[in-house]
N, C-alpha and C positions, 0 to 999 in steps of 0.2 A: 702531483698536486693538481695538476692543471685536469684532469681527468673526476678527481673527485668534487671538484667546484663543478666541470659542468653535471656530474650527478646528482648535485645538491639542487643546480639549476631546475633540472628535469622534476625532480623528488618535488620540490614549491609550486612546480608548473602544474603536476598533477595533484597536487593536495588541492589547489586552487580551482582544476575543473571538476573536482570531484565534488566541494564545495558550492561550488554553484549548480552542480545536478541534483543536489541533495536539498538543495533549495528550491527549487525548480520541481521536486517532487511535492512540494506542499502545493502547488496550483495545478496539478495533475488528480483527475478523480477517477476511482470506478465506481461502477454500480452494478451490487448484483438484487437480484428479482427472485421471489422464490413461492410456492404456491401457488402456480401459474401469475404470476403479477401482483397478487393480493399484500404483499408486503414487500417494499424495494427498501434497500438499504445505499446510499451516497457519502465512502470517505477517499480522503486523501491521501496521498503517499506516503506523509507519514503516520500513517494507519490513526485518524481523526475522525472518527465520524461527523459526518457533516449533517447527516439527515436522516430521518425514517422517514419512510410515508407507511401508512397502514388505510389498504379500502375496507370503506364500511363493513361490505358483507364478510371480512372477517374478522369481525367483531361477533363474536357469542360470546354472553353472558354465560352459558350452561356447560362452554367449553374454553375456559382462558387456558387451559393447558394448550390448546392445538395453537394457539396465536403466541403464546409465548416459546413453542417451539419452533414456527413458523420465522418467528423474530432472532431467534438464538443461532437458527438456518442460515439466513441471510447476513447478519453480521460476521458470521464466520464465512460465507464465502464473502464479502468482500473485505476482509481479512487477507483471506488465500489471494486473492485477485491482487490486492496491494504486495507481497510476498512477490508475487508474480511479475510485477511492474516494478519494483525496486531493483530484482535481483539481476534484468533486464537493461535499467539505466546505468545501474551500477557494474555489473559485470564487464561492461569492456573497460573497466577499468583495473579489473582484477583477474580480467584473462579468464572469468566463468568459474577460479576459486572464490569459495564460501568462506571468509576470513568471518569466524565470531567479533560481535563486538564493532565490526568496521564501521557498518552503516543498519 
C-alpha cells in the first residue's frame, strides 16, 4: 500500500508540472515570416494567433490570390512551429511518446 500512495504522490506531482507547462505555453510565442518578410504571422503555444502583420507592398489588388496564399503559408508554419514547441515542453514529461489527446 505504502508504495502505491507514494505512486499516486508522484502521478499529482507530475499532473501538477505538467499543468503549469501547459500554462506557461500560452506566454510563449513564435513567429514565422514568409515571402521574404512581406507577411509575419505571431501565435502562442496554444496555437492562438496573436497577430498578422501584412507590408504594403504585398498588397495587390490584381493579385489577392498570391497574399492570401502568402497568408495561409505563414499561418501554417507557425502552426508547425507551435507543434514544435509544445512537443518540446511537453515531452519530458512523456519521455518523447506522442500520447493523442494529452496536450
Amino acid at each position: 500500500m505504502k508504495n502505491m500512495n507514494q505512486m499516486m504522490k508522484q502521478v499529482k506531482k507530475m499532473q501538477a508540472q505538467m499543468e503549469k507547462a501547459q500554462a506557461e505555453l500560452a506566454e510563449k510565442t513564435v513567429e514565422a515570416t514568409v515571402g521574404g518578410g512581406v507577411v509575419k504571422v505571431t501565435a502562442n503555444g496554444h496555437k492562438q494567433i496573436l497577430s498578422v502583420e501584412i507590408a504594403p507592398e504585398a498588397v495587390d489588388p490584381d493579385d489577392v490570390e498570391m497574399l492570401q496564399d502568402l497568408v495561409t503559408a505563414a499561418v501554417n508554419e507557425a502552426l508547425k512551429q507551435v507543434d514544435e514547441l509544445v512537443a518540446k515542453d511537453m515531452g519530458k514529461f512523456t519521455g518523447g511518446l506522442n500520447i493523442p489527446g494529452l496536450f
